[in-house]
Every structure is written in structure tokens, then in C-alpha cells.
C-alpha angles and dihedrals in degrees: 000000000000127000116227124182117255130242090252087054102060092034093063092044096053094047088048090045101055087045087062093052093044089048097072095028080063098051099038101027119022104037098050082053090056093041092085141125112271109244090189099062130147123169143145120211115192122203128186142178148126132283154115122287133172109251112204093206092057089033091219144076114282132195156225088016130147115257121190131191119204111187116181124189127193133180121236094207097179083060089045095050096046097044098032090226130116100251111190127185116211137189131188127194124188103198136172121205093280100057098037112125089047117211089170130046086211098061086060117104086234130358127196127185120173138142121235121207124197147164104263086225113040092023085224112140127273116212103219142066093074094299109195112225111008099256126206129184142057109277136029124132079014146345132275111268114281103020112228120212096254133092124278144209111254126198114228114194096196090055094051076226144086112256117201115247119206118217106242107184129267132316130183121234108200089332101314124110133229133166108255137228135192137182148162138221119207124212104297128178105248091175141257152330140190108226144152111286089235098064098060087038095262097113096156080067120069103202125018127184089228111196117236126223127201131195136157122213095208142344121195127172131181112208131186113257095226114036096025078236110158110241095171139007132171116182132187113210121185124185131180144144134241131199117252112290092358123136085211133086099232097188127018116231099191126331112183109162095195122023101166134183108267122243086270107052088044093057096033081054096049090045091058095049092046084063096037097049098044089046089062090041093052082050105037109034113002101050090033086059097033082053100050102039089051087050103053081045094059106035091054090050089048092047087050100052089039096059090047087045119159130294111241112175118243133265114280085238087048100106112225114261115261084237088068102047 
């Protein structure tokens, strides 16, 4: 008699066999694929806050006003798909009360409209596609995939620079926890602007290019570890003028210490990172190990029942072994 593996055997060698190859295809191969920058996107994060801006109709700084900040951001995804590059249009609008809702970018305080441009994988930017401005750093509208505990190059907008944030530790955003990172801006030159002599107290001139000063008294973001992905930001702008030469701000633009993200966008962020990050876990951890466990299982059952096989007697011209005579 001969022994021979069963169908099942091999059955179940072949199936565990192919879960320990998937296990590691999933993990080195298919997760970083899927570990890339969205070119269909289309969100709207609100901030709000307190603060101090000029109003042209009072001609003078006033105070303890609500400022909100509405930033949207939508994906050109012909451009995307020809360049092979995450594009991103994004507009930024700076309102008080009177000009919310706002039916004209120009009634805003401050409106920003720029395309950013980056590679899907590492999020750094990529300098084509009619990016506006030209952008450096690591992180902007989000952070690069799989957040380190370090600190990081931000882009500030407003700066028209990167600004380093420090790691500090962990926070949680409606239950949800994200590494968190925070950062200044000292008084920095931006550039200039024409305006009447009066408003930065040189009223014997005119006009006056008054020179204008930006600062911000704090920036923290809160980014999922996984995706980069921005659960939370508070930012604290602060604009004046100076007269020419002058070491004082002579006019506030817009001072607002603490413009945060609102209860929605807080919880439609963390939503999102909740998905997303799952998404990259299932890829990258729990089907990996569920592969691979499931492999070595059946493999091992199909070895074993391949090595007992099945006794089939031997062919009538097969001459008996010298052992059974």
C-alpha cells in the first residue's frame, strides 16, 4: 500500500499558502497605495472666535466682535489625474457678523484664494499645475501620512513662510485622540500698503505706504496620527500697520487671540479621520494578521493531512517490498 494527499490537503495548502503571501502584499504593497492624498475632496472648515478688526465704515478698530474664518477646500481632479498630483483649490474668507453670509469675497475682512499642489504619498508640494503662491514645508491644509512625534514645518499663509511646529503631546477632539502641535509667530514685516496719512497718525501726509505687521499669538493643530488629517486648529492672527520706519503698530487690521474649529467641523473632521483611518488599519494591520494567522493554520492542517494521506494499494506489476515478504 502507498499513501497519496487528499484533495482537501492540498486544498488547504494551497488556500494557506496563498494567505501568507497576501499577508505581507497587504502591508508593503497595498496599504502605502492607499495611503495617498484625496484628489476628490470637498470640505468646509469653520472657525470662530473674538477679536478686534478695522471697519472701513467706522474708519477705526473696533473691538470684542465675532470673527469667523470659513476655509473650503475642493479638489480639481482633471488636473489631479493628468499631473498625478493631489491639486487642491482653496479658498479662505476672514468675516465679521455684517458680511456673513458672504455674497462677495470682497466684503470679507480678508480673502484668500490659492491652489495647493502636492505628491498624493509624502503630502510635500509639488511645484506645478499653477500653484498660487509657491508653498514649502511639510504640513498645511494636513499633515504628511503617519505623524511622528517631532516637530514639523507649517505653512502660514498669512506669513507667506513655513513656521516650525513642536510636538506637545497628545489631546483628545470629541473623544478622539490626535498628536498635537503648537507654534508663534513673532512680529514679522509682510510688506506694504498705500493708505490715508491719518490712520497710521501722520495726518500732514495724505497718503502713507504704511508698512503692515503680522503676528500670530498662538497656532495649535491636532492631527490624526494616521491619515495627517487636521481634527482641530485654533489660530491667533494679528494685523496692523506702522508708519514708515516706526517700532509701533499705529492701526490694528484684524487681532483675533483664539479662532478655533466649531463643534461641526470638529466632529465632521474627526468623522473623517475615524474612516480614513480605519480604512488604512483594515489594510495595513488587521487583514495583514488575519491573513497570515489563517495561513500558517491552514497550511499546518493541510501539511498534516498531507503527510497521513490515504492508503491506495499498489499496482498488480508493482513487485512486493522486500520488508513485507
Amino acid at each position: 500500500m502507498r499513501r497519496t494527499p487528499s484533495p482537501l490537503s492540498l486544498t488547504l495548502l494551497g488556500l494557506g499558502t496563498f494567505l501568507l503571501v497576501l499577508a505581507p502584499l497587504l502591508t508593503w504593497y497595498v496599504e502605502p497605495r492607499a495611503a495617498v492624498n484625496p484628489i476628490d475632496i470637498d470640505t468646509t472648515a469653520v472657525y470662530t472666535g473674538t477679536g478686534s478688526y478695522f471697519d472701513t465704515g467706522e474708519i477705526k478698530t473696533v473691538h470684542d466682535r465675532r470673527i469667523t474664518v470659513t476655509q473650503q477646500v475642493r479638489g480639481d481632479v482633471e488636473d489631479s489625474e493628468h499631473s498625478g498630483r493631489a491639486v487642491w483649490d482653496v479658498t479662505t474668507s476672514v468675516d465679521s457678523d455684517e458680511s456673513l453670509p458672504a455674497a462677495d469675497p470682497h466684503d470679507a475682512l480678508e480673502f484668500f484664494a490659492n491652489r495647493w499642489v502636492t505628491n498624493r504619498s509624502t503630502n510635500k508640494p509639488a511645484h506645478c499645475c499653477q500653484e498660487n503662491p509657491y508653498f514649502e514645508g511639510d504640513a498645511y491644509l494636513k499633515f504628511p501620512f503617519d505623524v511622528r512625534k517631532h516637530s514639523y514645518q507649517w505653512w502660514d499663509n498669512s506669513l507667506g513662510s513655513t513656521v516650525v511646529l513642536h510636538y506637545a503631546g497628545t489631546r483628545r477632539i470629541q473623544g478622539y485622540p490626535g498628536y498635537r502641535f503648537t507654534g508663534t509667530v513673532a512680529p514679522t514685516r509682510i510688506g506694504t500698503r498705500l493708505v490715508p496719512g491719518s490712520i497710521v497718525g501722520e495726518p500732514q501726509r495724505p497718503q502713507v505706504l504704511a508698512e503692515e505687521w503680522y503676528s500670530n499669538h498662538g497656532i495649535e493643530l491636532v492631527a490624526d496620527q494616521r491619515t495627517g488629517r487636521v481634527i482641530y486648529a485654533q489660530v491667533g492672527p494679528r494685523r496692523a500697520l506702522r508708519a514708515p520706519g516706526s517700532a509701533k503698530d499705529a492701526v490694528v487690521l484684524l487681532d483675533a487671540p483664539k479662532l478655533g474649529f466649531t463643534t461641526a467641523t470638529q466632529r465632521d473632521q474627526v468623522r473623517q479621520a475615524k474612516r480614513e483611518s480605519g480604512r488604512l488599519r483594515l489594510l495595513g494591520q488587521t487583514l495583514p494578521m488575519t491573513a497570515a494567522v489563517a495561513g500558517f493554520v491552514l497550511t499546518a492542517a493541510g501539511g498534516g493531512l498531507a503527510a497521513r494521506g490515504r492508503q491506495r494499494p499498489d499496482s498488480p506489476g508493482t513487485p512486493p517490498s522486500p520488508l513485507t515478504m
